[in-house]
Each structure stands twice: as C-alpha cells, then as structure tokens.
C-alpha positions in Angstrom: 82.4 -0.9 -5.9 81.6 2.6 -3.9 79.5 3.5 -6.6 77.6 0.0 -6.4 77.5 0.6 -3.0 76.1 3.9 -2.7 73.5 2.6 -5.3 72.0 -0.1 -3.0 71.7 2.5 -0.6 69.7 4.8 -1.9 67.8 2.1 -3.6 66.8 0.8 -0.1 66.4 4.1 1.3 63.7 5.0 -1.4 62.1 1.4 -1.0 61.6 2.4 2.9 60.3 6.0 2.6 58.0 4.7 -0.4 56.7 2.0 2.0 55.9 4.7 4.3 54.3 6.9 2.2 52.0 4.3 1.0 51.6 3.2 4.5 49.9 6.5 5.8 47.6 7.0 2.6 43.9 6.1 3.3 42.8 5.3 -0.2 41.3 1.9 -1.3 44.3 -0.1 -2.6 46.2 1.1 0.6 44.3 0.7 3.9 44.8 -2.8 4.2 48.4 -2.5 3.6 51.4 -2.8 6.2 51.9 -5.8 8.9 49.1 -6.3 11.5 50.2 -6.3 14.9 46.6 -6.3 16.7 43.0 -7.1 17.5 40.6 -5.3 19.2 37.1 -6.0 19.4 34.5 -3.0 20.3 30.9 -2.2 20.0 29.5 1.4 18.6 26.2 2.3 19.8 24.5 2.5 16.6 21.2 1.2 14.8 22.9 -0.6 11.7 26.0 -0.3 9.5 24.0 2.2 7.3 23.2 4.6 10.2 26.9 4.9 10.9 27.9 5.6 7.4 25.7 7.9 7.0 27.3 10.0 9.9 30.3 10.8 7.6 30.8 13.4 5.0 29.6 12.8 1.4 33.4 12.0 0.3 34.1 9.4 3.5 36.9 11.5 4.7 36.3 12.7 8.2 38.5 14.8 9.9 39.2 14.5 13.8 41.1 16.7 15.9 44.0 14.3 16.4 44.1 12.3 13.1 41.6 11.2 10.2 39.2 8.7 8.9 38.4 7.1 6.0 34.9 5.6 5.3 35.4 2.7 2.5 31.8 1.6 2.0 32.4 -1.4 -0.7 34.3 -3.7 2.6 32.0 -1.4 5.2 35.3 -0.7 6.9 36.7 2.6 8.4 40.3 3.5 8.0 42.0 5.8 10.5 45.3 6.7 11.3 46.9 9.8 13.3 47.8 12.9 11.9 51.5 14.1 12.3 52.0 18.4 12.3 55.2 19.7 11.2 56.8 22.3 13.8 54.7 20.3 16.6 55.8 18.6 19.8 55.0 15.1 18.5 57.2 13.2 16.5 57.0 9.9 14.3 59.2 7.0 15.7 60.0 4.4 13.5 57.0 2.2 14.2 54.0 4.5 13.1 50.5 2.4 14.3 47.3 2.7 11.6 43.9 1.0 12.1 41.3 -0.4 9.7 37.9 -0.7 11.8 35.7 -3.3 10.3 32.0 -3.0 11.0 29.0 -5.4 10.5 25.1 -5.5 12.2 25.0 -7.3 15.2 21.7 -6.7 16.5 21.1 -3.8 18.7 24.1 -2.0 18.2 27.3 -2.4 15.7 30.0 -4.8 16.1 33.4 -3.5 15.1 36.9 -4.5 14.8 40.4 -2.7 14.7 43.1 -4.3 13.0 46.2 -2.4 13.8 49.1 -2.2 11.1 52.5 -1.0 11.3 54.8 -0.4 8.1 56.8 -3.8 6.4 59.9 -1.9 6.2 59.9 -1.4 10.1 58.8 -4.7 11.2 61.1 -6.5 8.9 64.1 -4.0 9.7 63.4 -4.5 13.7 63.2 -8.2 13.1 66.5 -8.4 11.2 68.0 -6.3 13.3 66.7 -8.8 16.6 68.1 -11.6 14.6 71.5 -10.0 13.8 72.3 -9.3 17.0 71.4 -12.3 18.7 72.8 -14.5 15.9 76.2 -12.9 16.3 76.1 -12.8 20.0 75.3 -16.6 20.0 77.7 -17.1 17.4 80.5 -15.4 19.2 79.6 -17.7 22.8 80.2 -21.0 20.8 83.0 -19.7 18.6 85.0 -18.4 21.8 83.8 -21.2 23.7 85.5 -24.0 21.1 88.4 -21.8 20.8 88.7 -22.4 24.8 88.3 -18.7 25.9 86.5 -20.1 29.2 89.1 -21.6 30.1 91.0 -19.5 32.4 89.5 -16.6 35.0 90.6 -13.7 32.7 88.9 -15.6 29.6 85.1 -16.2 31.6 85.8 -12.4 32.5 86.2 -11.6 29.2 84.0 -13.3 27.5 81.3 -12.5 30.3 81.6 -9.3 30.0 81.0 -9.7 25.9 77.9 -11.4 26.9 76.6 -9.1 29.0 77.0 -6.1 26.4 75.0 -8.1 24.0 72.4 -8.6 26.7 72.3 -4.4 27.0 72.1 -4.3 23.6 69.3 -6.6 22.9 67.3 -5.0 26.1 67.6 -1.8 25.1 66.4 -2.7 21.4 63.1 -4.2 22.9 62.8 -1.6 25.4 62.7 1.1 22.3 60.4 -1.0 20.4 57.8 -1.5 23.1 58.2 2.3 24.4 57.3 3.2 20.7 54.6 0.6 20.0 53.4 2.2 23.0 53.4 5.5 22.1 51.9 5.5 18.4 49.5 2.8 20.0 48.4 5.7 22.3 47.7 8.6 19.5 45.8 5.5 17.6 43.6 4.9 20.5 42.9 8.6 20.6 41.9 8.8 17.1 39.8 5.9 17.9 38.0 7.4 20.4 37.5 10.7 19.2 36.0 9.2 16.0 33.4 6.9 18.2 32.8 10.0 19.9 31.5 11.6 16.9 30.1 8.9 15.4 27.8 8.0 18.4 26.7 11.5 18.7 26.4 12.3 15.0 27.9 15.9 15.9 29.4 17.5 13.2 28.9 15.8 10.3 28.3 17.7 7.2 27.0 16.6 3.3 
C-alpha cells in the first residue's frame, strides 16, 4: 500500500514538472499549449505582417533582455515568454504567464493579439484545491448544523469560529493566486514591450 502510494506520487509529481517543461518550450507543437487566461488587443506600428517578420533573425528566435521570442511564420504568430536566471533575484511562483501574439494586416499598421497561457497542472491544481476547501467547509456547516451544533452559545461559537478559519483560508488562497498572476503578468508585459520596442525600431536584428 506505501509502495502504491509512493508510486502515485512520483507519478503525479513527474506528470506536473513534464507539463512545465513543455509549457516553457517555444517550439511549434508547444506554443499553443497551457490554459488561456487572457486577451489583449494591441497595434504594432508596422507596414504589413511581412515587414515585421522580417525584423527577426533568420531562425525566428529573438532574444530580449528580460525573456525570448519565437517567430512561427506558418500561423504568423509570435511566441514569447520570460526568461528565468538561476542564482537571480526572481523566482517562478507556481502560476508562470506565456504569451502567443497573433498578427494579421490591418491597414496602416498591424493588428495583434496576446493570448496569455498559464500551465494545466497549475490551473487545475488551484481549482481543485478552491473546490476542496470550500466543499469541505460547506460540508462541515450543514453536517454540524443537522447534528444541532448551533444550538447552544458555545456551539455558534464554535462552529463560528470553524467558519471563519475557512474564510482565512480561502482568502488567503486567492490573495496568493492573484498576487502571483500579478506578478508573472508583469515580467510578461515586460517581454512584451521590449519585443514591440525592437520590433518597431528594427534595432538589432541580425540574418
């Protein structure tokens, strides 16, 4: 039974690291991969789609000071994601933030759009863990209620008090996942606009 145990653990463990890793790569088969979480509409100053690919390198890997990007030219999308530095002052929290900028001709300039992806492993993990924790807290309130717990001062007190932690608990959970969405939102929107930087002024680029 331990052994069984310890089994499904690891299993699971390597299903969430390999969701990761294939999270962060840029190739292909992997940038549309991961749960969107966001839309965001922009405009590059730019003649057409094919004066802004032909800003990047020959292999469509561009490197920015605070992340990379990926040019895939067969969806005439741009990949980019931030890039994490061992022995550095940033860290990765469990809800790393990736984009995948789609680009089309829309006259004078060139419309584009960010869809932002987090990992499945962390979505579905914070959403079980939401539903845990609220499903036993509102199972404990009925069970305690038709067991007749509120029916003296020391029982509301009690059972009050219960209530409350689970309040904490499920306040403190959203506070961490906003706080994080927040902060890996922020080195994404750097990324971002260091690679409209370059890509407006065409600095840089090499063949």
């Amino acid at each position: 039974m331990i052994l069984a145990g310890l089994f499904a653990a690891i299993l699971f463990l390597g299903l969430v690291v390999g969701d990761w890793l294939y999270f962060v790569r840029l190739t292909p088969d992997a940038v549309r991969y991961g749960c969107s979480v966001a839309r965001v509409e922009d405009r590059f100053k730019a003649t057409s789609v094919a004066s802004l690919r032909a800003r990047f390198p020959a292999d469509g890997l561009l490197l920015l000071p605070h992340g990379v990007a990926r040019l895939s030219g067969e969806w005439n999308s741009i990949a980019i994601r931030p890039q994490y530095h061992l022995f550095s002052m940033s860290f990765r929290t469990a809800w790393p933030v990736k984009g995948l900028i789609h680009v089309s001709d829309d006259g004078q300039d060139v419309r584009a759009l960010c869809v932002k992806r987090i990992p499945w492993s962390s979505a579905l993990l914070t959403l079980g863990w939401f539903v845990v924790v609220a499903f036993g807290s509102l199972t404990f309130v009925v069970r305690y209620t038709l067991d007749g717990g509120f029916g003296s001062l020391s029982g509301i007190l009690m059972g009050a008090g219960i209530i409350g932690i689970a309040l904490l608990v499920l306040a403190f959970g959203l506070v961490t996942v906003v706080f994080s969405y927040r902060l890996e939102n922020s080195r994404l929107a750097k990324v971002y606009d260091e690679l409209r930087e370059r890509l407006e002024s065409g600095a840089g680029i090499t063949r």
